[in-house]
C-alpha positions in Angstrom: 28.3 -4.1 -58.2 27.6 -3.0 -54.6 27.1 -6.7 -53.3 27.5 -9.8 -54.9 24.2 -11.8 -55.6 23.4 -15.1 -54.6 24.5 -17.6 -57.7 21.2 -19.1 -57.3 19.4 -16.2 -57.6 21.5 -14.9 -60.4 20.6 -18.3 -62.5 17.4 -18.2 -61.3 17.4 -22.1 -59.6 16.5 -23.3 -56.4 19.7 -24.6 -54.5 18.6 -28.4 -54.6 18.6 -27.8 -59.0 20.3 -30.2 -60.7 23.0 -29.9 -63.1 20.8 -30.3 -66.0 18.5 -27.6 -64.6 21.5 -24.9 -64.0 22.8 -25.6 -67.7 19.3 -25.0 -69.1 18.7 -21.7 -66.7 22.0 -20.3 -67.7 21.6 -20.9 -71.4 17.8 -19.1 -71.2 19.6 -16.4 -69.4 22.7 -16.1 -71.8 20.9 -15.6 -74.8 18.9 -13.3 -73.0 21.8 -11.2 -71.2 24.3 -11.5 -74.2 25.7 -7.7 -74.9 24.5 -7.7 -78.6 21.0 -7.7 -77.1 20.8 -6.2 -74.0 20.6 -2.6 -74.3 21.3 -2.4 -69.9 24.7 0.2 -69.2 26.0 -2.4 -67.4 25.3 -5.4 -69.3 29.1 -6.8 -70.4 29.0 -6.7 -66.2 25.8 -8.7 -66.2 27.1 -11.5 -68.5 29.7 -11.4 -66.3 28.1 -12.1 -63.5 26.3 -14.7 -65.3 29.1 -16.3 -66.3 30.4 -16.1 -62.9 27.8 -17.6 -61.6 27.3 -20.8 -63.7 31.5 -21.6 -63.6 31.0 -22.0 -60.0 27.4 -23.7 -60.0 28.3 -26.4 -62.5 31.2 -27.7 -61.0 30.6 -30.0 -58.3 33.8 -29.1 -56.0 33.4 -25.2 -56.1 29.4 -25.6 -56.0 30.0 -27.8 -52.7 33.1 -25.1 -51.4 29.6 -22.5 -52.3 26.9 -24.5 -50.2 29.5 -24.3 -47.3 31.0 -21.3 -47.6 28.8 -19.1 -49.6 32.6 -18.1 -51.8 35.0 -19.9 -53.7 37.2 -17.5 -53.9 40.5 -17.9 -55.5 39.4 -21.3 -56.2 38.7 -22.0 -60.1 37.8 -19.5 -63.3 34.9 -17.8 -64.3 35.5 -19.2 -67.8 32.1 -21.2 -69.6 32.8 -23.2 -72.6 29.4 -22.1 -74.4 30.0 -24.3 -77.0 29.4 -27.6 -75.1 26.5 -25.6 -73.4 24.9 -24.9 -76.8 25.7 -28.5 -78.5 28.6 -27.4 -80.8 27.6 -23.6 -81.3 29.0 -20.3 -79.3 26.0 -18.2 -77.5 26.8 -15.6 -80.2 26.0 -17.6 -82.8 22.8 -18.6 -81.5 22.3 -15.4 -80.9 22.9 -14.3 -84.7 21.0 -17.1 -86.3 17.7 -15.7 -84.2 18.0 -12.2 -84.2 19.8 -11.3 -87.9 22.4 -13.6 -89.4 22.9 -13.6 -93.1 19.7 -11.6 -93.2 21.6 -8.9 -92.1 23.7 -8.3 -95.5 27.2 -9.0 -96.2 28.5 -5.8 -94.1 26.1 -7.1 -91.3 27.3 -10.2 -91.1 31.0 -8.9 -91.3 30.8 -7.0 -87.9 28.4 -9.9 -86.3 31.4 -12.1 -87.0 33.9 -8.9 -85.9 32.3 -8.8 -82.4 31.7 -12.6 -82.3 35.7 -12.9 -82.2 36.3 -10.7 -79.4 37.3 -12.6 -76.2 34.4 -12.4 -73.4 35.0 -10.7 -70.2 35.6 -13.1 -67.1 34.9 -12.4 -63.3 36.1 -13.8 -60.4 36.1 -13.0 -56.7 38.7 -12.1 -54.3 38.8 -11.8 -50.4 41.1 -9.3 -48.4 41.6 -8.2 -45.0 40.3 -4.6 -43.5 44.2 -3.7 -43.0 44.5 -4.5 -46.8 41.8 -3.0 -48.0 43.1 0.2 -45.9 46.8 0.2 -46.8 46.3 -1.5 -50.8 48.3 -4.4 -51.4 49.0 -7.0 -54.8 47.6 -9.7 -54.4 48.2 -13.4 -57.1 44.9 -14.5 -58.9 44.9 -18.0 -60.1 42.3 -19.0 -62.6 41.8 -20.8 -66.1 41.2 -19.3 -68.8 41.6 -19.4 -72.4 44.7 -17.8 -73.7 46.9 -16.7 -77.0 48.2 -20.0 -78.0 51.7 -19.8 -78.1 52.4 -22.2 -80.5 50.7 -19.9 -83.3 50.9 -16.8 -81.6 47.3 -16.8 -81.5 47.2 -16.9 -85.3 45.6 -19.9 -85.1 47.8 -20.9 -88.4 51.0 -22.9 -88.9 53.9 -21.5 -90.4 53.1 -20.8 -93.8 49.1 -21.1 -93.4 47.0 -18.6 -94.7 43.3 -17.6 -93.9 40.4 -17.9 -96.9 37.1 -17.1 -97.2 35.1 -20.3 -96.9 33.7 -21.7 -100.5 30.7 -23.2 -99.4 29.2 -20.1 -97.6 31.0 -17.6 -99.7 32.3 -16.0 -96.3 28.9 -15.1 -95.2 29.1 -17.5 -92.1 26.0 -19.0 -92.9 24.4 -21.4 -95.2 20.5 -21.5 -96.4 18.8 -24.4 -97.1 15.4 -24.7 -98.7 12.8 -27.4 -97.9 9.5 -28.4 -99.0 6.3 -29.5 -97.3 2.6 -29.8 -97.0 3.0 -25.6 -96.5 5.1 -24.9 -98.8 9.0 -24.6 -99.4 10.3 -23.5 -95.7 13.6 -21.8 -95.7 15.9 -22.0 -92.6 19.8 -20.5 -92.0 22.3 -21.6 -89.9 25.9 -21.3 -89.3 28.1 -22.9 -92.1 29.6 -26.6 -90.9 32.6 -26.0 -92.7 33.9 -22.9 -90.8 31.5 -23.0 -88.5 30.0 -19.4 -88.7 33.0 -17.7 -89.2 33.4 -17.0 -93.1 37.1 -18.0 -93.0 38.9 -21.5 -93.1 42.5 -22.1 -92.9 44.6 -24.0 -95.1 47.0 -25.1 -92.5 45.4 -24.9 -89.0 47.7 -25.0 -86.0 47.4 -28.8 -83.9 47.6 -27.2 -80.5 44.5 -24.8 -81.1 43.0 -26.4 -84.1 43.1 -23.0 -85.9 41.3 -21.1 -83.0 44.5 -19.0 -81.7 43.7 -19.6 -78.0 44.0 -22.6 -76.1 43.3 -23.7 -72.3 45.8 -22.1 -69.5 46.2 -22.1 -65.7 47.1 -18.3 -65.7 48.6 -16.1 -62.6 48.7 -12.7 -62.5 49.3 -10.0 -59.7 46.9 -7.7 -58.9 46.9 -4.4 -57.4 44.3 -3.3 -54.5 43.9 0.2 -54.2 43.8 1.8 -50.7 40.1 2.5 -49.2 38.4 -0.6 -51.4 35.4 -1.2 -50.1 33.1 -4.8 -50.6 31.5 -4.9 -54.0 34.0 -2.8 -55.6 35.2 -4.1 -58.9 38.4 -3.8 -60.6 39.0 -4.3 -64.3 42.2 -6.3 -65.7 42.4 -5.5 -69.5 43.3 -8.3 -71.6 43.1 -11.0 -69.2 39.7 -12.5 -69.9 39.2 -15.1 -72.7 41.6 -14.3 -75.8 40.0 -13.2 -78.9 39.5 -15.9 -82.1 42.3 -16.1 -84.5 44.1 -12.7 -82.8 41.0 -10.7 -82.5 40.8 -8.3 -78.9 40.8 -10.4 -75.9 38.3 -9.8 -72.6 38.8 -8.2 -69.3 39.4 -10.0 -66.1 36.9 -8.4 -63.1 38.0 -8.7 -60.0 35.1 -8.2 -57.1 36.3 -7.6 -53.8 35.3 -9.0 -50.8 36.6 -7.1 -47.0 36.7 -9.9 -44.6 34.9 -8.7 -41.2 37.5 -7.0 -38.2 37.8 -8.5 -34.8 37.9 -4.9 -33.8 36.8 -2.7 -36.1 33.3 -2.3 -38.0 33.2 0.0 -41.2 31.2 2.2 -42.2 32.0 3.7 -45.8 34.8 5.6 -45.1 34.9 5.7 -40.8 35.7 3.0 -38.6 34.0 2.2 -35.2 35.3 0.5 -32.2 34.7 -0.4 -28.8 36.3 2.4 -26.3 36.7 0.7 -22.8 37.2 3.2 -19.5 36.5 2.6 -16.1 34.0 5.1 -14.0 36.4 7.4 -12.8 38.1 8.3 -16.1 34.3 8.8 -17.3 33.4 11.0 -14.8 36.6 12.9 -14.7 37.4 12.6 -18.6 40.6 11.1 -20.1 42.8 10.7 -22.9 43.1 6.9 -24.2 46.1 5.8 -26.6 44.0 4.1 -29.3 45.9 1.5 -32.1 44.7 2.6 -35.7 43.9 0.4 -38.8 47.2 1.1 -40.7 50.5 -0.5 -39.2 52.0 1.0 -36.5 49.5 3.8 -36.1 48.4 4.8 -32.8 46.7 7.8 -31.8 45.3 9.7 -29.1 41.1 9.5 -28.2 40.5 13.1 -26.2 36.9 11.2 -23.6 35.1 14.6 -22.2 34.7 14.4 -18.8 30.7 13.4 -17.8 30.3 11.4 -20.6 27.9 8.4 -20.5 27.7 4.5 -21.4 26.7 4.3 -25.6 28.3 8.2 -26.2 30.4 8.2 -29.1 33.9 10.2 -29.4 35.3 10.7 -33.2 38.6 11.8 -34.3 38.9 12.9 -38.0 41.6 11.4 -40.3 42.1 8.1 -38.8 39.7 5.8 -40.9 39.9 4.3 -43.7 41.5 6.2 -46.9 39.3 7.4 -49.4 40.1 6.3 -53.0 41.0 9.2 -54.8 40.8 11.6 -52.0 44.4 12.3 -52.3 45.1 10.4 -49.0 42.1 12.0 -47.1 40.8 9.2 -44.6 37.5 8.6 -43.0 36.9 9.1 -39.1 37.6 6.8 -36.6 34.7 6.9 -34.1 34.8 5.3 -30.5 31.8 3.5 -29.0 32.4 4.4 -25.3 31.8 1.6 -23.0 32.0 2.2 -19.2 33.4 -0.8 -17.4 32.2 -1.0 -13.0 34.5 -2.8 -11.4 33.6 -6.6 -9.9 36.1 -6.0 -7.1 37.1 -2.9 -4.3 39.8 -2.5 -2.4 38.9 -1.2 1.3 40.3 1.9 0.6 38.4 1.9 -2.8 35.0 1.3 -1.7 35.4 4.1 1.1 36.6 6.7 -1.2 33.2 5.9 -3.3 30.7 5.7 -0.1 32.5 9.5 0.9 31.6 10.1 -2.6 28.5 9.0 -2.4 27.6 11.3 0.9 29.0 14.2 -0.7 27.3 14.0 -4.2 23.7 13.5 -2.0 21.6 16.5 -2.6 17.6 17.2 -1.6 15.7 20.2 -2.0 14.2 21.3 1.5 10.5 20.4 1.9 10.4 17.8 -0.7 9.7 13.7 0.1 12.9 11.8 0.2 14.3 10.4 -3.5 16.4 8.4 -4.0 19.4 10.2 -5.1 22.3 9.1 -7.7 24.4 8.0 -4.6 21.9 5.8 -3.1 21.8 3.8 -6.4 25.7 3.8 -7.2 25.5 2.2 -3.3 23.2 -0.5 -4.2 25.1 -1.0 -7.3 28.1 -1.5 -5.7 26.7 -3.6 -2.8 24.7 -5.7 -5.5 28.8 -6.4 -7.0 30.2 -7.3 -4.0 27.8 -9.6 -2.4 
């Protein structure tokens, strides 16, 4: 993602919606979005971003820290427990009983339920400083999430438990039931009630997960921040999104970054700008300026051409920010030249700068009197001083 979206916007809600209204928006959108349907490249990062975006909205505390802030970051998960959402059932199964289910043939059915176990992705946000971003750091993520259960080992079975294929669907998942009305019999599948949807029961579940193999955990991991990240760059942690059911793969963790804004610099992909301060002499005479860089301890020097003007701009190459996988190759560092006039002379100042004036006063014979570059340095000066 090059920029985060607005969570409204990515829900599709106004900011006054109410809680009812964000759970209905995101469940439109999660069926919608889900990977098994949406053909998009970058759809597991659109769920994602779903997902992000309805944690954070639902929550009273972090949607509050959101209003404020606009971020909650490294407050809180992007985990959503889809099966409250969807009264009992998972977005996937929803998503099966529409768009195939037990229609779809025992082989069909096997790999809905194969993908249906795999742990979800998870995104969260992270802020860092320019001189982070510039020299990489590690940096501790906090967030909830649902984990391997360690009592089973993510088994989801107690010692000496086995797994079974369900007798009342036949390890299908689903169940069909026949009705009959004034249009005949209607016939209607759902997921079964017994193993709800997933084919399999076990004998012996485990009590801390209930036979699911993953359970609720405050996680913290360490992260590491490549030199030269920019905003809206996104870095995947395998494995550390929601745990897979009963051992199956678990999710990735994405981590989008957000640069905090400089006091002193302002980036621009890879260079950096900056202010350049020199008084009127150095700009008409030209200087060299000692000029403190973005990585620690770095200074360097700024060669300012004599003649140069207020707004000119003075780069020097390999002293911006380092390009990721440029093999330590670094942007430009680019000076915004600002001329400073003096509020105050010295006697001996201000007479240097009136000889100056007389001497830098040039008219072609013949021509009407102008008035010449001294006459208004003079009335600038006198304009200072009075």
């Amino acid at each position: 993602m090059a920029e985060k979206r607005d969570y409204y916007e990515v829900l599709g809600v106004e900011r006054d919606a109410t809680p009812e209204q964000i759970k209905r928006a995101f469940r439109k959108k999660a069926i919608k979005l889900h990977p098994d349907r949406n053909d998009a490249p970058d759809a597991n990062e659109q769920f994602a971003e779903l997902n992000e975006a309805y944690s954070v909205l639902s929550d009273e505390q972090k949607r509050s820290m959101y209003d404020r802030y606009g971020t909650v970051d490294g407050v809180g998960s992007g985990y959503v427990d889809f099966s409250d959402i969807f009264g009992g059932m998972g977005v996937d199964d929803i998503f099966s009983s529409f768009f195939g289910g037990a229609a779809g043939g025992a082989g069909s059915s096997s790999r809905s339920r194969a993908q249906r176990r795999v742990g979800r992705d998870m995104a969260i946000s992270l802020s860092i400083s320019l001189e982070e971003a510039a020299t990489g750091c590690k940096k501790t993520i906090s967030y909830d999430r649902l984990a391997s259960c360690e009592d089973c080992n993510g088994s989801g079975m107690e010692e000496g438990g086995s797994e079974k294929p369900c007798p009342r669907c036949g390890g299908t998942g689903y169940v069909t039931t026949v009705q009959r009305s004034i249009f005949g019999q209607m016939q209607s599948t759902a997921p079964c009630p017994d193993c709800d949807g997933e084919g399999t029961i076990i004998d012996k579940p485990c009590p801390h997960c209930h036979g699911q193999g993953r359970a609720h955990k405050h996680e913290k991991i360490d992260v590491e921040i490549p030199a030269g990240v920019s905003t809206g760059r996104q870095l995947r942690v395998r494995d550390y999104g929601e745990a897979g059911y009963r051992g199956a793969q678990a999710g990735d963790l994405l981590v989008t970054i957000q640069v905090e804004e400089h006091e002193r610099f302002r980036r621009r992909g890879d260079d950096l700008l900056s202010e350049v301060r020199i008084g009127i002499a150095q700009a008409a005479l030209g200087c060299t300026v000692k000029v403190e860089g973005i990585l620690p301890d770095e200074v360097f020097d700024l060669e300012i051409p004599a003649g140069v003007q207020y707004g000119d701009t003075v780069a020097v190459p390999e002293h911006g920010m380092p390009r990721i996988g440029g093999g330590g190759s670094r942007g430009r560092f680019i000076g915004h030249i600002v001329v400073v006039v003096p509020t105050s002379l010295s006697d001996e100042q201000r007479a240097l700068l009136e000889q100056y004036v007389e001497l830098s006063d040039e008219q072609t014979e013949g021509e009407p009197k102008k008035r010449s570059v001294g006459d208004r340095i003079r009335d600038a000066i006198d304009d200072i001083l009075d």
